[in-house]
N, C-alpha and C positions, 0 to 999 in steps of 0.2 A: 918132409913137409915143404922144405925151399926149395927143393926142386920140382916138387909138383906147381908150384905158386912162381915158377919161373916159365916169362912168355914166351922164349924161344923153346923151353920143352912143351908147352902146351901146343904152338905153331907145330912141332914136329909129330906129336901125339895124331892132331888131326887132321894134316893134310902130310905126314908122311914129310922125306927129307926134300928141300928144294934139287929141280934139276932129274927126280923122277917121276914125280906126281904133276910137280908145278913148276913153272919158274915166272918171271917177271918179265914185265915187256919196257922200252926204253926208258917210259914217263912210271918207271915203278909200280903200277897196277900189276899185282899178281893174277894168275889163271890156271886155271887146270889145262894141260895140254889132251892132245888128243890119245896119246898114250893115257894118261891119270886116268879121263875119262872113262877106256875102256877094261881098265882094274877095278874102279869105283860102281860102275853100272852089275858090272859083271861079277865080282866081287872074286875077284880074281888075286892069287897069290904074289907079292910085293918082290920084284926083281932085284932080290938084294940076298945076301949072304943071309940064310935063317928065313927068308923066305917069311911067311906068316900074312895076315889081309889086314888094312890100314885098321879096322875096326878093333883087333885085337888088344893096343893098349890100353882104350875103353872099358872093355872086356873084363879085362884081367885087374885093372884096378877100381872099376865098380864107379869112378870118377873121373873127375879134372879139374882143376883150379881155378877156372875161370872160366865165364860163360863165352858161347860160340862168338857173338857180334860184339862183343869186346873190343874196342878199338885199338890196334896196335900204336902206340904214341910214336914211334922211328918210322911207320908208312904209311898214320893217316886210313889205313883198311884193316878190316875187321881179322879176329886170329883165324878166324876159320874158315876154309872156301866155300860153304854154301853158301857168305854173304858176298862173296864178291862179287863184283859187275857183272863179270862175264856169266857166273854161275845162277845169278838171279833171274837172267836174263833166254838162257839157256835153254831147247826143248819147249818153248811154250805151248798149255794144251787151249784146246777151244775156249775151255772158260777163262784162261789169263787173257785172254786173245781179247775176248770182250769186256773183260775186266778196266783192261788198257787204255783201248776205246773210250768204253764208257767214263772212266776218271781221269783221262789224261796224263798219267802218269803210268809209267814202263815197269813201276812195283809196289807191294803196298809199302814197304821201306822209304823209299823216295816220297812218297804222298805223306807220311804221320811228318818224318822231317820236316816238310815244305809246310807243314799245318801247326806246328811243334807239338803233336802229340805225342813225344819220347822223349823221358826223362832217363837219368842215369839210372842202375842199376847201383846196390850198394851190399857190399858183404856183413851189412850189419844183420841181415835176415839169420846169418850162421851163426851168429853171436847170443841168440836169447834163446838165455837155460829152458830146459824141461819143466815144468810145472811140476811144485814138489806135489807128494803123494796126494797129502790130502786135494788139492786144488785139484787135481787130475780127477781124481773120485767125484768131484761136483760138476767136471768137466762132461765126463761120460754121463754123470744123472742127466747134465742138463741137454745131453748130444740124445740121447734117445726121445727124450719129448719132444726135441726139435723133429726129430725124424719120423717119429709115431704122429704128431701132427700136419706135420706137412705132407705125409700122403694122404690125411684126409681131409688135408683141402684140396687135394688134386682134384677129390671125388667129392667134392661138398655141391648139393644139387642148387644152392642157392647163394647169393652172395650174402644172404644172413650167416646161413651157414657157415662159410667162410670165416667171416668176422669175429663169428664167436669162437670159431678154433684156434683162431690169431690171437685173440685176446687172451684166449686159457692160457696157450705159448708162452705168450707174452709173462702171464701172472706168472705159472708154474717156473720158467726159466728163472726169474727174478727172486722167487721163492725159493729156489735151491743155489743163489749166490753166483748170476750173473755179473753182477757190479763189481761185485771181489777178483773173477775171473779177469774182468775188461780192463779193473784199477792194475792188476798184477803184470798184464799185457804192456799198458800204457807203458807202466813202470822201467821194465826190462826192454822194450822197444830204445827208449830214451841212453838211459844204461849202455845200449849196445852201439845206438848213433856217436854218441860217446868214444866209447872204445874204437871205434871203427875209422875216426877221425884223426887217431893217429898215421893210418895207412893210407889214407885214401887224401884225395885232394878236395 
């Protein structure tokens, strides 16, 4: 588990070892080279003893420790190279092209930034238990009348119609113990920010 939840194995994991995939340029921005590139594109076998394609550790453990745009604290750039500069930037098609254009900025990364639409991301989502049996059981009561109602408001020919489908939803979910569902959420969400704040900054 430490070694999954450690960054230089997750760096290694998905962009492979520095020096055959990537390396770094003077001002420390990593990049994929033009070799990397055409392993990555091509999905071509890793010129290493054992051979195998970057994608494989992925693969084989179903996981990673850590999300891609994760920010590496020692370089300031992200663990994994789809968010690097160079790679965001990279191959652009007609609609980035206009995208750019149109918003003034070279990515939607750089625009949420510049706007502060991005917050941190936090591991306490992994931390809240499974909803014991019974709750689960009101869970699914309550996930089918969402679901049974909401495609017939897709088709509801009026917006009365509508309305009164919402409203049933509404009663019916509330009636098979939505509140207990949401209190039980709140609860464990809290719980977990908790817990979570021992690791995190």
């Amino acid at each position: 588990m430490n070694w999954l939840y450690d960054i230089e194995t997750y760096k290694l994991m998905s962009n492979g070892p520095k020096g055959v995939l990537w390396d770094t340029k003077e001002n420390g921005e990593p990049y994929i080279t033009d070799a990397g590139w055409d392993i990555i594109d091509n999905q071509k076998e890793m010129p290493l003893p054992g051979g195998g394609k970057l994608t494989d550790p992925t693969t084989n453990w179903n996981t990673l420790g850590y999300t891609a745009s994760l920010i590496d604290p020692k370089t300031g750039y992200t663990l994994a190279y789809r968010y690097w500069p160079s790679s965001l930037t990279r191959n652009p098609t007609k609609l980035q092209l206009e995208w750019r254009e149109w918003s003034g900025y070279p990515t939607q990364i750089a625009m949420m930034k510049d706007l502060g639409m991005i917050s941190p991301a936090t591991q306490a989502i992994n931390m809240v238990p499974s909803a014991p049996d019974d709750l689960q059981m009101k869970m699914n009561q309550i996930g089918d009348v969402v679901r049974t109602n909401s495609w017939k408001m897709v088709f509801a020919k009026d917006q009365a119609e509508f309305d009164a489908l919402w409203n049933d939803m509404v009663t019916k979910a509330n009636g098979l113990g939505m509140q207990e569902v949401k209190d039980y959420y709140v609860e464990q969400w809290a719980l977990a920010l908790e817990r979570v704040s021992e690791y995190e900054d």
